[in-house]
PyMOL CGO cylinders between C-alpha atoms (Angstrom):
from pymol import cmd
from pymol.cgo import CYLINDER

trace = [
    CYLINDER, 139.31, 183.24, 141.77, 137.10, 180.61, 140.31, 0.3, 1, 1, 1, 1, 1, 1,
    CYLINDER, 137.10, 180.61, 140.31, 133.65, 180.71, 140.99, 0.3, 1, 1, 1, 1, 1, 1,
    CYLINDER, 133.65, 180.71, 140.99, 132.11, 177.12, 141.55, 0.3, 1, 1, 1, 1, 1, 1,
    CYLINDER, 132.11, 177.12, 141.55, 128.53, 176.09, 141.09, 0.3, 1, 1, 1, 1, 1, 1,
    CYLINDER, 128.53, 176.09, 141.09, 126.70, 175.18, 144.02, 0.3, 1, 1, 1, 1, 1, 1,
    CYLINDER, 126.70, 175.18, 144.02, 124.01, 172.61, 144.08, 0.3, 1, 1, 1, 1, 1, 1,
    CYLINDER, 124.01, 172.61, 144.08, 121.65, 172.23, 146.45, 0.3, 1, 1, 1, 1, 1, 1,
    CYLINDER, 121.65, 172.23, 146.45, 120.36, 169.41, 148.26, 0.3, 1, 1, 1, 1, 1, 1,
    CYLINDER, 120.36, 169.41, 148.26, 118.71, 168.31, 150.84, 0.3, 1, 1, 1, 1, 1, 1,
    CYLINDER, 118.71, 168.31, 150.84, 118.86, 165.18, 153.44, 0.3, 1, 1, 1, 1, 1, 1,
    CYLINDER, 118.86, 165.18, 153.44, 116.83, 163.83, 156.30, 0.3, 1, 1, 1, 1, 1, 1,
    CYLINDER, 116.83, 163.83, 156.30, 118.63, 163.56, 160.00, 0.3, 1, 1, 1, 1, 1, 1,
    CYLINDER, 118.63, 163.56, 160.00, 117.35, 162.29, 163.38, 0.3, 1, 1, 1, 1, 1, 1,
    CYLINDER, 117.35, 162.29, 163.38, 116.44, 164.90, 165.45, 0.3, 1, 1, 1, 1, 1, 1,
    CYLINDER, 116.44, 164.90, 165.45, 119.25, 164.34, 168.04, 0.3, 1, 1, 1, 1, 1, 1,
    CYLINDER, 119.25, 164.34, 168.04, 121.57, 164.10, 165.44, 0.3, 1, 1, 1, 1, 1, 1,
    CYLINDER, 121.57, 164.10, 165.44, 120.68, 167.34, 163.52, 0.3, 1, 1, 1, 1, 1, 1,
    CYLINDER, 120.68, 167.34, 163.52, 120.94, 169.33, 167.08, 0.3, 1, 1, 1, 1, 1, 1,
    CYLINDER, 120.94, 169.33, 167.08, 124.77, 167.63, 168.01, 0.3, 1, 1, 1, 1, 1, 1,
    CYLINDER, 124.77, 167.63, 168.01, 125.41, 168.79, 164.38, 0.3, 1, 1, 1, 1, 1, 1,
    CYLINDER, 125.41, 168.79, 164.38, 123.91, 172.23, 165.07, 0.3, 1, 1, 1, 1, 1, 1,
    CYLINDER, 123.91, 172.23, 165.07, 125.74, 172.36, 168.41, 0.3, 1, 1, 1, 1, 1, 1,
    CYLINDER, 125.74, 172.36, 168.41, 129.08, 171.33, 166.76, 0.3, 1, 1, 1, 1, 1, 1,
    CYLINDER, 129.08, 171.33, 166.76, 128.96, 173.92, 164.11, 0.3, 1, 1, 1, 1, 1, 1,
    CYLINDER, 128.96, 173.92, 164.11, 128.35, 177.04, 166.85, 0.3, 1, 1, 1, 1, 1, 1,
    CYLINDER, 128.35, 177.04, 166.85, 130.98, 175.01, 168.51, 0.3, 1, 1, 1, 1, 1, 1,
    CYLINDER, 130.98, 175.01, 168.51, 133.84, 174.80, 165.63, 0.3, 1, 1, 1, 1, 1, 1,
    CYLINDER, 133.84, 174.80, 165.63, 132.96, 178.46, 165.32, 0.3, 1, 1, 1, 1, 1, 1,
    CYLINDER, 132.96, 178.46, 165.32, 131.48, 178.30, 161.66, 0.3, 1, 1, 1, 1, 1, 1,
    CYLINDER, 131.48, 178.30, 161.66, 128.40, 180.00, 162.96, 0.3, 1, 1, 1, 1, 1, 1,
    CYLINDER, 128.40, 180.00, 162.96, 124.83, 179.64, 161.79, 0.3, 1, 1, 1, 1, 1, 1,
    CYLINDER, 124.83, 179.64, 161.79, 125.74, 180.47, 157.99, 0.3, 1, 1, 1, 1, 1, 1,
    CYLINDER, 125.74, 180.47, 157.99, 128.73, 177.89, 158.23, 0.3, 1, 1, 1, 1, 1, 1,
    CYLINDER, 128.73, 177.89, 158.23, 126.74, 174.58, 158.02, 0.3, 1, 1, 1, 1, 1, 1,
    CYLINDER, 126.74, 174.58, 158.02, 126.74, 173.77, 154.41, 0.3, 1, 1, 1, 1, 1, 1,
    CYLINDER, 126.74, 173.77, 154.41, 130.94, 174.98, 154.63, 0.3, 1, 1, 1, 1, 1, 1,
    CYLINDER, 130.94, 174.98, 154.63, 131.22, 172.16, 158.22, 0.3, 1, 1, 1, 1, 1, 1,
    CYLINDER, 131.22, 172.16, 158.22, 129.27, 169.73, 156.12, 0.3, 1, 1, 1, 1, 1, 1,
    CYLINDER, 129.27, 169.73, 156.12, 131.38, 169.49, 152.77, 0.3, 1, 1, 1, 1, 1, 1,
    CYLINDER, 131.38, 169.49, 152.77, 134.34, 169.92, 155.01, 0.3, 1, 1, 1, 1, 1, 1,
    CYLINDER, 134.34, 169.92, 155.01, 132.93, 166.58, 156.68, 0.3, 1, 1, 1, 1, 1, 1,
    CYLINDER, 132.93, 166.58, 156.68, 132.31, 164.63, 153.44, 0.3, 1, 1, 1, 1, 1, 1,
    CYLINDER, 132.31, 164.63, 153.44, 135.42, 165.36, 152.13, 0.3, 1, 1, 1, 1, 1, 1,
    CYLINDER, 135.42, 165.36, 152.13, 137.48, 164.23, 154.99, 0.3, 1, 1, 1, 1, 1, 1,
    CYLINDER, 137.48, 164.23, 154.99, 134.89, 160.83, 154.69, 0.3, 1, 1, 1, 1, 1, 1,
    CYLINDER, 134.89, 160.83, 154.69, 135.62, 160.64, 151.06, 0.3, 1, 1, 1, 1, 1, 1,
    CYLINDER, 135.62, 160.64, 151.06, 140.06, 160.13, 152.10, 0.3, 1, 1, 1, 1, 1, 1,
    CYLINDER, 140.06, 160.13, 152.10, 138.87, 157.62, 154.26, 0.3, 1, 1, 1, 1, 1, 1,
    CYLINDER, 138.87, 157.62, 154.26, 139.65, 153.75, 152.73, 0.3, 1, 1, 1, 1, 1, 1,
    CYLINDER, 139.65, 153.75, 152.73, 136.87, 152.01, 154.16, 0.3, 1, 1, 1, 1, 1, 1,
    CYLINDER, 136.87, 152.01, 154.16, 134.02, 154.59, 153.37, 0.3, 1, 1, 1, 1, 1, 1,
    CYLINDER, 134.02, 154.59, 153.37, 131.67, 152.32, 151.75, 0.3, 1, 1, 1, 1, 1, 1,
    CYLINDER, 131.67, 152.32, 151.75, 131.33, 150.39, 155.34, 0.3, 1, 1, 1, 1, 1, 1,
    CYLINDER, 131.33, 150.39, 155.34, 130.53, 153.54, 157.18, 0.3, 1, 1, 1, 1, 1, 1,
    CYLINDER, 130.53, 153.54, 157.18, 128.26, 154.31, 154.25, 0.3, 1, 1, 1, 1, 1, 1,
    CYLINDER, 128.26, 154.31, 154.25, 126.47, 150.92, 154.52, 0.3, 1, 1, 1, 1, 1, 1,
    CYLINDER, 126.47, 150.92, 154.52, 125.95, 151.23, 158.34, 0.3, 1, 1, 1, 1, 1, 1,
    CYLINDER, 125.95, 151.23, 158.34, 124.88, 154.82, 157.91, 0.3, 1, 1, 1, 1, 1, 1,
    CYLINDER, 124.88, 154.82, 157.91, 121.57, 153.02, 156.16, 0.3, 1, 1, 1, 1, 1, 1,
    CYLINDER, 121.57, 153.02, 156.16, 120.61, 151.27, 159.13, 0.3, 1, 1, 1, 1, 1, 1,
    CYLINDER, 120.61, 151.27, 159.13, 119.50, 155.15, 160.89, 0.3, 1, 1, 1, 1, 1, 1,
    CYLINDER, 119.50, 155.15, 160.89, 115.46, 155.34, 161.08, 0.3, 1, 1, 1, 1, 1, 1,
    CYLINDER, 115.46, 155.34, 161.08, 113.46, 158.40, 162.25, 0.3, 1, 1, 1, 1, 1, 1,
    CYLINDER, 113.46, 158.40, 162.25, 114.69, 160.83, 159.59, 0.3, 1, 1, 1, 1, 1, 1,
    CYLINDER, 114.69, 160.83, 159.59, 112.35, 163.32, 160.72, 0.3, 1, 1, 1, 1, 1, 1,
    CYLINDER, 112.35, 163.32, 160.72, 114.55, 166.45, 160.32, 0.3, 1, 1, 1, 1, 1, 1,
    CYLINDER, 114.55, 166.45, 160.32, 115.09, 167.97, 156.90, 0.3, 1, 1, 1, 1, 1, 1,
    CYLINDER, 115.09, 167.97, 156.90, 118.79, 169.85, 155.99, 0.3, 1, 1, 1, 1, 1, 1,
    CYLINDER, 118.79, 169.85, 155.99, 119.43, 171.77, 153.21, 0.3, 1, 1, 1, 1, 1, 1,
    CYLINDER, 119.43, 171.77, 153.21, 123.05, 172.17, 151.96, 0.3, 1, 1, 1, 1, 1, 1,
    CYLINDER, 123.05, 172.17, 151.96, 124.70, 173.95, 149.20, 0.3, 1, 1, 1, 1, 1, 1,
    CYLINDER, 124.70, 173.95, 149.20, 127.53, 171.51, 147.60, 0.3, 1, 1, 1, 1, 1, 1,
    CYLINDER, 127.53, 171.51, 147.60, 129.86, 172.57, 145.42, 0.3, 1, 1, 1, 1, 1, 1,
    CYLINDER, 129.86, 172.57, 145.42, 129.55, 170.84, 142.07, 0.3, 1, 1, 1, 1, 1, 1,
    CYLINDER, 129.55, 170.84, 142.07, 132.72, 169.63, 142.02, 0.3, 1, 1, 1, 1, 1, 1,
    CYLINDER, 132.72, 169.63, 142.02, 132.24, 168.00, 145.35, 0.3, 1, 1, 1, 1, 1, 1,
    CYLINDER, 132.24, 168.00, 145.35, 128.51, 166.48, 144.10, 0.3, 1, 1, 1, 1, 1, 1,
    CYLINDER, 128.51, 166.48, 144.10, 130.43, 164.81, 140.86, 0.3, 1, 1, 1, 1, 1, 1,
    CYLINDER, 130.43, 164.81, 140.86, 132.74, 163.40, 143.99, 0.3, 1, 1, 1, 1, 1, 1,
    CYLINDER, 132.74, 163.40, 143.99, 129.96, 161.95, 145.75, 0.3, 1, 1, 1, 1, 1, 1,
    CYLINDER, 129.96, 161.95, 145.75, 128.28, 160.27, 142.72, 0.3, 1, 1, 1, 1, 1, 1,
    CYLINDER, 128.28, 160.27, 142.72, 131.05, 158.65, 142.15, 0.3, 1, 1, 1, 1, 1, 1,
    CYLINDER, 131.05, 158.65, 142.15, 131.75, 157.67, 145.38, 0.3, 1, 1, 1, 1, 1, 1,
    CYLINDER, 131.75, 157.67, 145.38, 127.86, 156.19, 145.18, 0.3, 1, 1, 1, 1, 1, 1,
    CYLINDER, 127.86, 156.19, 145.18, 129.30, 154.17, 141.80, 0.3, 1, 1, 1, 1, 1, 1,
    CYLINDER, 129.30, 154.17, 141.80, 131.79, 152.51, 144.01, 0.3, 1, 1, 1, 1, 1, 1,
    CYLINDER, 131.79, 152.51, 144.01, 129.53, 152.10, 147.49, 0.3, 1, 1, 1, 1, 1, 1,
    CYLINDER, 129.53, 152.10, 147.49, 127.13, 150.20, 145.09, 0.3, 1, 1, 1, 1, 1, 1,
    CYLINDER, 127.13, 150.20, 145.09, 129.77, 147.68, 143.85, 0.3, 1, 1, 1, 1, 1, 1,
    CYLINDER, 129.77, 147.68, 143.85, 130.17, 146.82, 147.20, 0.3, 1, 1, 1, 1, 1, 1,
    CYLINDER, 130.17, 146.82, 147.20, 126.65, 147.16, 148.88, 0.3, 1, 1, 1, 1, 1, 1,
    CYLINDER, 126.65, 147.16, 148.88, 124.66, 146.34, 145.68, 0.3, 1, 1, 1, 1, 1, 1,
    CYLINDER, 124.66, 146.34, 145.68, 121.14, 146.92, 147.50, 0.3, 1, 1, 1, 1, 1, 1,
    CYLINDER, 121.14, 146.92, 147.50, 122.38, 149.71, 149.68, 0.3, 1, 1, 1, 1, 1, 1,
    CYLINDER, 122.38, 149.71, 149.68, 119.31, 152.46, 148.87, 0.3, 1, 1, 1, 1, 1, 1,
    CYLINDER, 119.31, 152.46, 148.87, 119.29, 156.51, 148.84, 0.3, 1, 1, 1, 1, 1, 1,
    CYLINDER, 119.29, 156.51, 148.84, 123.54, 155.81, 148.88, 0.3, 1, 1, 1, 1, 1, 1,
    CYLINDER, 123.54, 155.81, 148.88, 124.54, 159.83, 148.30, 0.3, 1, 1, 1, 1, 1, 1,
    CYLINDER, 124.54, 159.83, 148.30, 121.88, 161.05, 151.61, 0.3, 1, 1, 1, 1, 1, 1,
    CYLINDER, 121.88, 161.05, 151.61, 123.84, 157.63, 153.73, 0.3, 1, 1, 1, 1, 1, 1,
    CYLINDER, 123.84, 157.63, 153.73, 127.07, 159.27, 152.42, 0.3, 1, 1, 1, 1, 1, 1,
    CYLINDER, 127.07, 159.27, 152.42, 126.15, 162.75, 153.59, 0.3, 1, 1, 1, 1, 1, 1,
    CYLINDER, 126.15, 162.75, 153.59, 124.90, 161.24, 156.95, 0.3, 1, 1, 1, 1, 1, 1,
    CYLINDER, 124.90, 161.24, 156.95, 128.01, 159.23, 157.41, 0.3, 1, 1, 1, 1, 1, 1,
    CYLINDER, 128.01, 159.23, 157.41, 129.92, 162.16, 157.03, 0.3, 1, 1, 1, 1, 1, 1,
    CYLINDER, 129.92, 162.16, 157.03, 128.32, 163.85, 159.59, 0.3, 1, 1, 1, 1, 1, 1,
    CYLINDER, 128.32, 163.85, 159.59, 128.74, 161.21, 162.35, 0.3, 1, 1, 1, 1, 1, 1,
    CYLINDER, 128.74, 161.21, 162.35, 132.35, 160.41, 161.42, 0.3, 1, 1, 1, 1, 1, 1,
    CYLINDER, 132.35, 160.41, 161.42, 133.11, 163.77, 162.17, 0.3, 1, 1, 1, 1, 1, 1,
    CYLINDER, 133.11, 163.77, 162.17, 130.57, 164.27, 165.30, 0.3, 1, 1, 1, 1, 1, 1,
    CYLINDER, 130.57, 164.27, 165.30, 132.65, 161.38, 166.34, 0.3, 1, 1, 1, 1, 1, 1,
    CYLINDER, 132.65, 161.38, 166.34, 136.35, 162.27, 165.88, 0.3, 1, 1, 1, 1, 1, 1,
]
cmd.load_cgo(trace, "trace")
């Protein structure tokens, strides 16, 4: 079994988002300890998705980020997501704090679906 690094991080929600995302996680039955597992389950899927960068881009039009989430990524996943930033920026050159929109989109896209 190979033993991947986890980094942590942390990113700022709306309060009414962070509880649907707290509720959805009791829900999907990863329990209290399963957010960080729900969450990079959630930017993967967002990461096969060919039009990412859009839902990215809108994701930076939330305000109120009042609540604070920590996660623990897997560094594999975190190399994923910077280059996944590389490629949001060629399209949305002035798109700002693009890894904590990516993380945010992820988590609506799959609230959504």
């Amino acid at each position: 079994m190979i033993i991947q690094k986890k980094v942590m991080t942390s990113i700022k929600l709306q309060k009414n988002l962070h509880r649907r995302l707290q509720q959805q996680i009791i829900e999907d039955g990863y329990g209290m300890r399963g957010k960080s597992k729900w969450i990079i389950e959630s930017i993967e899927a967002l990461l096969t998705l060919p039009d990412y960068p859009t839902l990215v881009d809108i994701a930076e039009d939330m305000d109120q980020l009042s609540d604070m989430v920590s996660i623990r990524l897997p560094e594999g996943l975190m190399l994923r997501i910077e280059q996944a930033v590389v490629q949001v920026r060629k399209q949305y050159p002035t798109i700002e704090g693009v890894k904590s929109n990516l993380i945010r989109a992820s988590i609506m896209q799959r609230l959504l679906r």
